[in-house]
C-alpha positions as CSV (number, residue, x, y, z in Angstrom):
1,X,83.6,165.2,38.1
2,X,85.3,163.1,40.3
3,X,86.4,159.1,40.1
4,X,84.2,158.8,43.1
5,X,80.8,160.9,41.8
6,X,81.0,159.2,38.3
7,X,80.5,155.9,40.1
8,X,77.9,157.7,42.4
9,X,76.5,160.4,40.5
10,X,73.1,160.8,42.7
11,X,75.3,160.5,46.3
12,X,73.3,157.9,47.3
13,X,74.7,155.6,50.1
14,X,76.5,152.2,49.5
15,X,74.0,149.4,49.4
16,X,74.1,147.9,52.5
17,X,76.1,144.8,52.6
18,X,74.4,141.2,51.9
19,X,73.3,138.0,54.0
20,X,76.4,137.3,56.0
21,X,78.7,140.1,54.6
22,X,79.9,142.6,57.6
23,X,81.7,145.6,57.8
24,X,85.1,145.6,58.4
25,X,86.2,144.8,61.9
26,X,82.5,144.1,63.1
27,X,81.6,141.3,65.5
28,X,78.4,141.1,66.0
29,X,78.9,138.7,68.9
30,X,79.9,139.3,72.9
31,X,83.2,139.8,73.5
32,X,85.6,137.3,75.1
33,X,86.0,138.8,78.9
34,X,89.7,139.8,80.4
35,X,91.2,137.7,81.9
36,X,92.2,140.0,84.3
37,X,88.4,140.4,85.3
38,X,87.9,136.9,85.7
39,X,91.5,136.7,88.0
40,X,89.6,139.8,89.5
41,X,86.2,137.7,90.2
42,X,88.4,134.5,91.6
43,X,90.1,136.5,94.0
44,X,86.5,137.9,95.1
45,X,85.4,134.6,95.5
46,X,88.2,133.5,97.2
47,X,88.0,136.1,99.5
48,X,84.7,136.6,100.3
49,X,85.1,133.0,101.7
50,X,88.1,133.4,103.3
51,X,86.9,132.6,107.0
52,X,85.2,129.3,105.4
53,X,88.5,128.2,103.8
54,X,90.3,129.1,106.9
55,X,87.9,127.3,109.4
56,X,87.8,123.5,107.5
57,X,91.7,124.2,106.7
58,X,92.2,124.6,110.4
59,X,89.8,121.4,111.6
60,X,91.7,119.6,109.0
61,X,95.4,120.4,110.3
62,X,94.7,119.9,113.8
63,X,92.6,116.6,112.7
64,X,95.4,115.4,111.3
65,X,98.1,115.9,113.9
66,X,95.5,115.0,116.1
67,X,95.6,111.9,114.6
68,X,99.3,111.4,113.4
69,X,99.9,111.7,117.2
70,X,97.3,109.0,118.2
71,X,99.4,106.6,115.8
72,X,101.7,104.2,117.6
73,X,105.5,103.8,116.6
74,X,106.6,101.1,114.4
75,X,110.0,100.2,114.4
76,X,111.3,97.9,111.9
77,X,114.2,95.0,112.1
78,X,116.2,93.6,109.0
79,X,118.5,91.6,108.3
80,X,120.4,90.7,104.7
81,X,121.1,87.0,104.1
82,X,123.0,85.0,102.0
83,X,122.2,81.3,100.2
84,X,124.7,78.5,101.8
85,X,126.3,76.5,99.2
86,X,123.9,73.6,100.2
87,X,121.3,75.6,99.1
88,X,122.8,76.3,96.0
89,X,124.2,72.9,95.4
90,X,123.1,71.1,92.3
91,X,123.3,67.6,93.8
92,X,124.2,64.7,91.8
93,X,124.6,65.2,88.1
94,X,124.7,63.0,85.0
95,X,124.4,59.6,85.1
96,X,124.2,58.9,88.8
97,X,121.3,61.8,89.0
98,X,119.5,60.1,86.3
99,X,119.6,56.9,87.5
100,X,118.1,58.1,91.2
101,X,115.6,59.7,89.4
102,X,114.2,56.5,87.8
103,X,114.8,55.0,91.6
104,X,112.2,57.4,92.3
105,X,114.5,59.0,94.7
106,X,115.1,62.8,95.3
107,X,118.9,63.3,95.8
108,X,118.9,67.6,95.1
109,X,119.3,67.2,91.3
110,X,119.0,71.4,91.3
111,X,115.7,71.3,89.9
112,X,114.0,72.5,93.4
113,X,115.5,76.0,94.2
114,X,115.5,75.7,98.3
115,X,116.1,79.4,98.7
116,X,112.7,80.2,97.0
117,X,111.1,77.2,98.8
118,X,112.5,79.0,102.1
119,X,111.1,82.0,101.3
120,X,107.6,80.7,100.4
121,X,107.5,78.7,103.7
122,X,108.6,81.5,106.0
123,X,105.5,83.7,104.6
124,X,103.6,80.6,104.8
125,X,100.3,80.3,107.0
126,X,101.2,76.9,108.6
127,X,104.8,77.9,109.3
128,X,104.0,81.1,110.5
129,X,101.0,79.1,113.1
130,X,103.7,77.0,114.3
131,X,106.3,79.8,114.5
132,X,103.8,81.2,116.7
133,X,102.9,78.5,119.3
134,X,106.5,77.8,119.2
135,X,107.8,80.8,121.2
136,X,104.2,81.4,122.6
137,X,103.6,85.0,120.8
138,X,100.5,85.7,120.1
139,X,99.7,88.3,122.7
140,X,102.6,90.4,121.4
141,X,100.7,90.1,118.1
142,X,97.4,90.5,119.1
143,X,97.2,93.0,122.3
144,X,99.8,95.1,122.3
145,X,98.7,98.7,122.6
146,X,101.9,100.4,123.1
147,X,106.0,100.2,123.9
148,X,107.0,102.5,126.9
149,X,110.2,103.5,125.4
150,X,111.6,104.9,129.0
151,X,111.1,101.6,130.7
152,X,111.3,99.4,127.6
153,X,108.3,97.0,128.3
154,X,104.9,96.2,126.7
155,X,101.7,97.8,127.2
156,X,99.2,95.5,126.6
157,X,95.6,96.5,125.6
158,X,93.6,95.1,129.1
159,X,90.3,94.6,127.2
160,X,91.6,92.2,125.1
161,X,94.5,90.6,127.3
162,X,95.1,90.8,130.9
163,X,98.9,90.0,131.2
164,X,98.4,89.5,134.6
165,X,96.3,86.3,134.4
166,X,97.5,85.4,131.0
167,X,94.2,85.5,130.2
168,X,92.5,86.7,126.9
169,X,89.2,88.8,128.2
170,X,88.1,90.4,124.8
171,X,84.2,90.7,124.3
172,X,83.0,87.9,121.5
173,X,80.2,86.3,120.2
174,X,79.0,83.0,122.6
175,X,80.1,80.6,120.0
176,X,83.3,82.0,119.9
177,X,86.5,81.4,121.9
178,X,88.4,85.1,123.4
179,X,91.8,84.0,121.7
180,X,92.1,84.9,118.1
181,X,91.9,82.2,115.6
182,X,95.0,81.3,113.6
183,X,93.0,83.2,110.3
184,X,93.7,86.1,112.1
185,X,96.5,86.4,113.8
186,X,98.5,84.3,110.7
187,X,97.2,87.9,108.8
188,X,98.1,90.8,111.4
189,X,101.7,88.9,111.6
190,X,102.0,88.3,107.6
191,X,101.8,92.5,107.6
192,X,104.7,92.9,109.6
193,X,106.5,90.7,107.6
194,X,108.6,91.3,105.0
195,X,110.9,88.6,102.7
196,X,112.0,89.7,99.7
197,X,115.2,89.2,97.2
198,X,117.5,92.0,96.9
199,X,117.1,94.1,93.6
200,X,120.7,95.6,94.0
201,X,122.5,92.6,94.9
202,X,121.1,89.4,93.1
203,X,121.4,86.0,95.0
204,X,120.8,88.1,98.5
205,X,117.6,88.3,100.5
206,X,116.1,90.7,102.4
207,X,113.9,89.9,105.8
208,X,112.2,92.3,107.8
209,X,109.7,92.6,110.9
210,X,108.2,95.2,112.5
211,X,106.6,95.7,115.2
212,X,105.4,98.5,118.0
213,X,108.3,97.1,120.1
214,X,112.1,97.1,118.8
215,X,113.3,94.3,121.2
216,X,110.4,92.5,119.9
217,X,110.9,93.2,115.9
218,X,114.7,92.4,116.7
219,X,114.1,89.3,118.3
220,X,111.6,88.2,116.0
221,X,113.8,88.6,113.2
222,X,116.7,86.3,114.6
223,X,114.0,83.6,115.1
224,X,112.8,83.5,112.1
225,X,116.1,83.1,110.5
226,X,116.8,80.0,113.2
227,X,113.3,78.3,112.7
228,X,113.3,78.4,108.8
229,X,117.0,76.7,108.8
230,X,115.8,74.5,111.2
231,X,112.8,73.8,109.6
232,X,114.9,73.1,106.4
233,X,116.8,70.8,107.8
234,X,114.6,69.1,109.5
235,X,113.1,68.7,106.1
236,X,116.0,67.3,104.0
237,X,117.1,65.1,106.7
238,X,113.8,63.8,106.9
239,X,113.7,63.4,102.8
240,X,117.1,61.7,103.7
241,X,116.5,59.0,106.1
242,X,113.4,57.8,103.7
243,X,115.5,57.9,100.7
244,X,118.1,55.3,102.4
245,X,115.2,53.1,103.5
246,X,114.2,53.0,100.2
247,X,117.1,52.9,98.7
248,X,118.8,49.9,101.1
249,X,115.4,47.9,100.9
250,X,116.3,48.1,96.6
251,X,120.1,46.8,97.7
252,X,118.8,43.7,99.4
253,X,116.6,42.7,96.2
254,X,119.5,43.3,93.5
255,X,122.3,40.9,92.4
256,X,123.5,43.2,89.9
257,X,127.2,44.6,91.0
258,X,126.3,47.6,88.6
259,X,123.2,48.4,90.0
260,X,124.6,47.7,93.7
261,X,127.4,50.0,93.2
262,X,124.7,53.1,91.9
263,X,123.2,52.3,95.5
264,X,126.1,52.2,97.6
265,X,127.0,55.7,96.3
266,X,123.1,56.6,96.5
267,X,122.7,55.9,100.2
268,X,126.6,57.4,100.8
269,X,124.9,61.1,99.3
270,X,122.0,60.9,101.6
271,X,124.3,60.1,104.4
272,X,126.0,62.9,103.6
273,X,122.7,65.0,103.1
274,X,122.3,64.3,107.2
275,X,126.0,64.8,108.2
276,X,126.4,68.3,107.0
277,X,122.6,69.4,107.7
278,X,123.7,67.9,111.6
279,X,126.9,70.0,110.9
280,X,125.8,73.3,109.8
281,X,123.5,75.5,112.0
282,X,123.1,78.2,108.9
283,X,121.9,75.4,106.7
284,X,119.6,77.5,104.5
285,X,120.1,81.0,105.0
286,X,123.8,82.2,106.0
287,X,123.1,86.1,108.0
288,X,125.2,88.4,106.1
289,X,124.0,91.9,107.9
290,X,122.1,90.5,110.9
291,X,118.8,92.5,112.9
292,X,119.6,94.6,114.7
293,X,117.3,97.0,117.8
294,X,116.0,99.5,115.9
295,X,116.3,103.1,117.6
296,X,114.3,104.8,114.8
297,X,110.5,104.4,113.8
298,X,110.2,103.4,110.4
299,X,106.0,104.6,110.6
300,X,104.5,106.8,110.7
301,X,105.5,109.5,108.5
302,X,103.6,112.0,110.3
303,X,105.1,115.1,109.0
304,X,103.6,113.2,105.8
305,X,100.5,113.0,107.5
306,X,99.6,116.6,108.7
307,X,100.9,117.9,105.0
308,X,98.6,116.2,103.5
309,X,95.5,116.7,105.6
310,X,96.2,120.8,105.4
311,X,96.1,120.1,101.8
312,X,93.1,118.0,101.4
313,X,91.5,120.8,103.8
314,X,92.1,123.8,102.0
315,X,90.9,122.0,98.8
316,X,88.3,121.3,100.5
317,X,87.4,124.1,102.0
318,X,87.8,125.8,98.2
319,X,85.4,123.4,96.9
320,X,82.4,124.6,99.3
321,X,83.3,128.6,98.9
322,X,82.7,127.9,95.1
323,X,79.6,125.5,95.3
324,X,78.3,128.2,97.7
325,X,79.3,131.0,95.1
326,X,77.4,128.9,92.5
327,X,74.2,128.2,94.5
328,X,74.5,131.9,95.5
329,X,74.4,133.2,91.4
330,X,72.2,130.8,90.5
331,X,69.2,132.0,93.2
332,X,70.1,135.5,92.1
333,X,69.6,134.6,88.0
334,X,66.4,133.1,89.4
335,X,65.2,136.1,91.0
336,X,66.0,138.9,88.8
């Protein structure tokens, strides 16, 4: 007698196996599906919907150039300055700065950096409002609709501005005036404008404006450089003349030769705070690369624009083929 029939004399069959004990190689489960028959079903979704995905991608790439086209040009001017050395200057040091400071008198001891001071006023709302009343520019800001490029002049938006009559004609509400407030047209030119220090280069700083027009973006440019040295200037000769009031009104009161000497050379700096801002017509801001016209737009990117609308359509238009799938498998569940 065998091994095999000694262990199982009667042939009976194995026990079966116990709670949780299987076979070898049994699964008693479903079985994970190919992947090639769910690459199979995508594709059948895909294209069973492929009129749907090829209608919204359509609308959407003809929306967008549709609308890339409808965009104005914007050209933009810049220009790369330089700080002059009164800007960098420290001013009076040791013990002649000290002593104006206890005067009360501010002589440039270095502790105000101008060229940061410049840059904060030329983004600032009040210079901006005067920058604007100044050269008399605020329908080149506010109603411009267009630049004809082959005759070079503005088109001007008629229901807001009539050009002809100099008139502003846009519809408003009773209580208010046609001519936009300063709180708005401070903010459309602020977005044009661009002042920033150079990342490269430390010590430089970069100015930009754009604009629908480049004559105007150019021209704008130069002015602003002009005005905020002027504006400067103005400023420290200002600051200046009210130091040497002061500080001559403190020479009549002393007896001290000491202290009469300190104001002598005082009022001699401030005098030669005026001559040189009187002197120097780049008092602030020297123009290393000055604005030029622009011949390029710098916006829109409308190559940009229709890629990504042909995009965002065909996703979209995948999107509703499977929702519809979806909807479509869950009324058939439903039914059956």
């Amino acid at each position: 007698m065998t091994q095999e029939n000694q262990q199982n004399p009667n042939n009976q069959p194995p026990a079966p196996y116990g709670p949780g004990q299987y076979p070898p190689n049994y699964y008693n489960g479903p079985y994970p599906q190919d992947d090639e028959i769910d690459l199979r079903e995508l594709f059948g979704i895909i294209w069973d919907g492929k009129w749907i995905i090829i209608a919204i991608t359509f609308v959407f790439a003809v929306g967008s150039v549709i609308y890339s086209l409808s965009l104005p040009n914007i050209y933009k001017a810049e220009a790369t300055l330089a700080p002059t050395e009164e800007a960098q200057g420290q001013g009076l040091g040791g013990e002649l700065g000290g002593l104006a400071n206890l005067a009360g008198i501010s002589v440039g001891s270095g502790k105000v950096d101008k060229v940061t001071m410049a840059m904060e006023i030329l983004q600032s709302r009040q210079f901006i409002k005067n920058f604007v009343q100044k050269h008399n520019i605020l329908p080149e800001i506010m109603a411009v609709k267009e630049w004809n490029e082959s005759s070079g002049e503005l088109v001007f938006n008629e229901e807001v501005y009539n050009p002809n009559a100099n008139k502003w004609v846009r519809k408003t509400e009773s209580s208010k005036q046609p001519a936009p407030t300063s709180w708005v047209y401070v903010n459309v030119f602020k977005n044009g404008l661009l002042v920033e220090k150079d990342e490269e280069t430390p010590g430089l700083v970069n100015l930009s404006v754009s604009h629908r027009s480049p004559i105007i973006a150019h021209r704008w440019a130069e002015w602003l450089i002009q005005d905020i040295n002027d504006h400067m200037r103005q400023r420290d000769i200002k600051e200046a003349q009210s130091s040497m009031e002061y500080l001559q009104n403190e020479l009549g009161e002393t007896n001290l030769s000491s202290m009469q000497q300190v104001f002598y050379q005082l009022i001699e700096k401030q005098i030669q705070t005026i001559m040189l801002a009187n002197v120097r017509p780049e008092y602030v801001f020297q123009v290393l690369d000055p604005a030029v016209v622009p011949e390029q737009k710098s916006a829109p990117s409308r190559a940009l624009i229709c890629i990504v609308g042909t995009f965002l359509g065909g996703f979209l238009s995948l999107l509703v083929v499977f929702i519809r799938h979806l909807i479509r498998s869950s009324k058939s569940k439903a039914d059956s």
